[in-house]
Every structure is written in C-alpha cells, then in structure tokens.
N, C-alpha and C positions, 0 to 999 in steps of 0.2 A: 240252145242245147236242150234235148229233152230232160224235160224234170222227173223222168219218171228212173233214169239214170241214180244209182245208189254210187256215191264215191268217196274214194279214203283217199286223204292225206298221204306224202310220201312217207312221212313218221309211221303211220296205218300198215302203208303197202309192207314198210320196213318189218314190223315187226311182227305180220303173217309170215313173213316169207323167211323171216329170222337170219335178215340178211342187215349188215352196216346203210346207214342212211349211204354213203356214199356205191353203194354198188347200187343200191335203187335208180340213182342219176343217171347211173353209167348204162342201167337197163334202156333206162329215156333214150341217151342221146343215141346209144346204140340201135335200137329201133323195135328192142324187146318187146319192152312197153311201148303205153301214149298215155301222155296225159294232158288235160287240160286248163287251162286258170278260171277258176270259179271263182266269184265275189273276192278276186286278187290272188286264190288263194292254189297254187297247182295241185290238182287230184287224178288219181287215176281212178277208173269207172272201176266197184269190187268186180264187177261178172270178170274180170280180166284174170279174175286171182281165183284156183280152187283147190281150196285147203289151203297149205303153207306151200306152191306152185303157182305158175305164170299157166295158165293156159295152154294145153299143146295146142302148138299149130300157129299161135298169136304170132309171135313175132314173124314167120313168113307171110302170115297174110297182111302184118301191115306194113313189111319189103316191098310187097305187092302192090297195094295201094300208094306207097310212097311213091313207086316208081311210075305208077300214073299220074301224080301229079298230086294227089292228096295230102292235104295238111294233117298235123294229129287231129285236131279238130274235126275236121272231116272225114276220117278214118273213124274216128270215135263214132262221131253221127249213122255212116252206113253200116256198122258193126251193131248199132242198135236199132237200127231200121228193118222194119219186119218185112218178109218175103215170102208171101204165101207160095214158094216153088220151092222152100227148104222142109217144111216149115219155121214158121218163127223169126225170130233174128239172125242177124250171121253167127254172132257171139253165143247164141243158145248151141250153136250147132257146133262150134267149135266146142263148148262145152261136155256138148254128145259125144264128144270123137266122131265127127261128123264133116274135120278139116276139108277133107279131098276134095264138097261138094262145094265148101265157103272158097276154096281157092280158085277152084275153076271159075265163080265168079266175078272174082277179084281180079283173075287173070283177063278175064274179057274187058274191065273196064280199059286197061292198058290199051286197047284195039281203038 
C-alpha cells in the first residue's frame, strides 16, 4: 500500500465526521467508505474526509470500482494513483469537485 497514504483510525474518521463509531461501520460495509487493515489495524485513507464530510462523489466511485471487481484495497490503491490525464490522483480530483472526470474513469475499468 502506498506509504505516502495519510490514515485515521475508524475512532479518527468518527469523530471528524461527529458521527457514532457504529455508523462509520455501516459507511464501510455499505460502500461509502473503504478502508484498509494497516499493521492489523483498520483505517481509512484522511484525503476520503474533508472537513467533518465524506467526499462528494466517493462513495459512487467506489460502487464503481466495486462493481468491476475491485477490492477496498484496491480501490484505495487506484484512488491514489496518479494520472497525468486528471491531473493528479483520482481522489485529488474528487476532492476538486472534479467527480464527473474520476467516474468516467472508473466506469471504463468495468469494460
């Protein structure tokens, strides 16, 4: 996994988002979020989180991903893999308000 990847604990996620440890879960399994187990330990990536919010656009693009076959793990990994035709990351770009372009990409890998 990249180490260059900054991640907070569900405890973390929880209490940016000023939400109960158990709706964080529910973000997981639903597909809101992704998160990964680091040194045992399950985090989600912060760029996922900005301010006390989830990311617009996150949780479609990792339906997306899911639905081609991607693990969180690996949804995580191409989320932070840069792409000189965005620029950036995909996750930078979500970040931009910049979904429309991360989704059409995500939509191709389905193909």
């Amino acid at each position: 996994m990249n180490d260059a990847i900054d991640w907070l604990t569900v405890p973390e996620v929880a209490d940016r988002l000023g939400i109960p440890l158990t709706r964080v879960h529910q973000l997981l399994r639903d597909g809101g979020l992704a998160g990964v187990r680091v040194t045992g330990v399950l985090r989600v990536p912060a760029a996922f989180l900005l301010g006390d919010a989830v990311v617009k656009g996150l949780s479609g693009v990792l339906t997306l991903l899911h639905d081609a076959g991607y693990s969180d793990e690996e949804a995580v990994h191409w989320l932070h893999t840069a792409d000189d035709t965005l620029p950036g990351t995909p996750v930078d770009a979500l970040r931009a308000d910049r979904g429309r372009e991360v989704k059409r990409r995500a939509q191709a890998l389905g193909f």
